[in-house]
VMD Tcl script that draws the C-alpha trace (Angstrom):
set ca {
  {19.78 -30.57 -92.15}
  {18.63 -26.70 -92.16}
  {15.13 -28.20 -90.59}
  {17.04 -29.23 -87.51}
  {19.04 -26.23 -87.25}
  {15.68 -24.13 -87.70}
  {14.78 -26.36 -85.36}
  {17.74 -25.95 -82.55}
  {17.43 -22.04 -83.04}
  {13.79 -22.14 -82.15}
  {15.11 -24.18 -78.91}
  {17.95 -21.89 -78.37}
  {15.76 -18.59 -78.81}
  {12.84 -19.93 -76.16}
  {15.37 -21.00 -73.84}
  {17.19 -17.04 -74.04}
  {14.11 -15.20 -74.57}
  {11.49 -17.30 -71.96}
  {12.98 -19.94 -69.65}
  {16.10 -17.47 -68.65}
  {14.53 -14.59 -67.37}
  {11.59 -16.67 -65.78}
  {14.50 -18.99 -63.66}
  {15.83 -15.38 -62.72}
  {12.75 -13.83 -61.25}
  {11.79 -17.01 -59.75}
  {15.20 -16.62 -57.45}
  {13.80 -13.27 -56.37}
  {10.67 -14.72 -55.22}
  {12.30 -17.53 -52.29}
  {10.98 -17.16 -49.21}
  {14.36 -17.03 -47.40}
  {15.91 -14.49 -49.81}
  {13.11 -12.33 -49.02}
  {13.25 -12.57 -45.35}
  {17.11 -11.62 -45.60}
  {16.65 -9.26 -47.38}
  {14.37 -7.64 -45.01}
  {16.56 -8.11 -42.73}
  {19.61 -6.37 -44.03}
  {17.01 -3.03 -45.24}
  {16.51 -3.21 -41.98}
  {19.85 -2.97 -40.54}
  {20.81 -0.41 -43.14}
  {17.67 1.53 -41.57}
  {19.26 1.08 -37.88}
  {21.88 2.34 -39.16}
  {21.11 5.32 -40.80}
  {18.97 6.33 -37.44}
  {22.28 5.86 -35.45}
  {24.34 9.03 -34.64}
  {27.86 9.85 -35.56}
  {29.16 8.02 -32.38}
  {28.47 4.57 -31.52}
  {29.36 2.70 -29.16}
  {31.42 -0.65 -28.32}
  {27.83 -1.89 -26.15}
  {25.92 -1.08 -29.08}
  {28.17 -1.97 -31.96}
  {28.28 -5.70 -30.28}
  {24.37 -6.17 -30.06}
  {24.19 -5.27 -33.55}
  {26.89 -7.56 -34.23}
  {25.28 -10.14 -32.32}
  {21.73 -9.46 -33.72}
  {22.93 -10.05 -37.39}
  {25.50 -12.78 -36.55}
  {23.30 -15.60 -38.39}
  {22.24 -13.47 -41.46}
  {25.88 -12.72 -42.41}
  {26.83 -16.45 -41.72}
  {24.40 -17.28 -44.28}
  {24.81 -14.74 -46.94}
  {27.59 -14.80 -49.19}
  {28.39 -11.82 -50.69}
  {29.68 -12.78 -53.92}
  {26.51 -14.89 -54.87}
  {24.71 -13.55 -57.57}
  {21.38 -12.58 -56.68}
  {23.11 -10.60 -53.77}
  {25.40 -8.55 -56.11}
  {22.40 -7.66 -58.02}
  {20.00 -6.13 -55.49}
  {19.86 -2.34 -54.67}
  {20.93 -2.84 -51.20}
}
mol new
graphics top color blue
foreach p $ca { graphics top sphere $p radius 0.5 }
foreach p [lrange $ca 0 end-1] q [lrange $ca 1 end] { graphics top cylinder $p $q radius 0.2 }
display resetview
């Protein structure tokens, strides 16, 4: 009996200690979360260049520009909450 608990623990332990933070790194490495992700730095960068007024014209082309990436991006997924940006 304590040979197949030793033996569960040992399971238990790899699973915590080498298959869970693996699986989350891995998520940080797609292809389309990366491209994204790029995408949004770089509408955070358009935005900072912007000045204090903008305007309806240019408020709708960035609308329009980013109209797929927030259609495809939930905000309340995890990997989203925990990036910087």
């Amino acid at each position: 009996m304590i040979f197949i608990l030793g033996i569960l623990l040992i399971i238990a332990l790899l699973y915590f200690v080498i298959f869970l933070p693996w699986l989350k790194q891995k998520k940080y490495q797609n292809p389309t979360y990366l491209t994204h992700l790029a995408q949004i730095s770089l509408f955070f960068d358009t935005l900072d260049q912007l000045d204090d007024y903008v305007t309806w014209v240019h408020r709708d082309a960035l609308k329009n520009s980013l109209k797929q990436l927030g259609s495809t991006l939930n905000p309340k997924h995890p990997i989203i909450k925990k990036s910087p940006k």
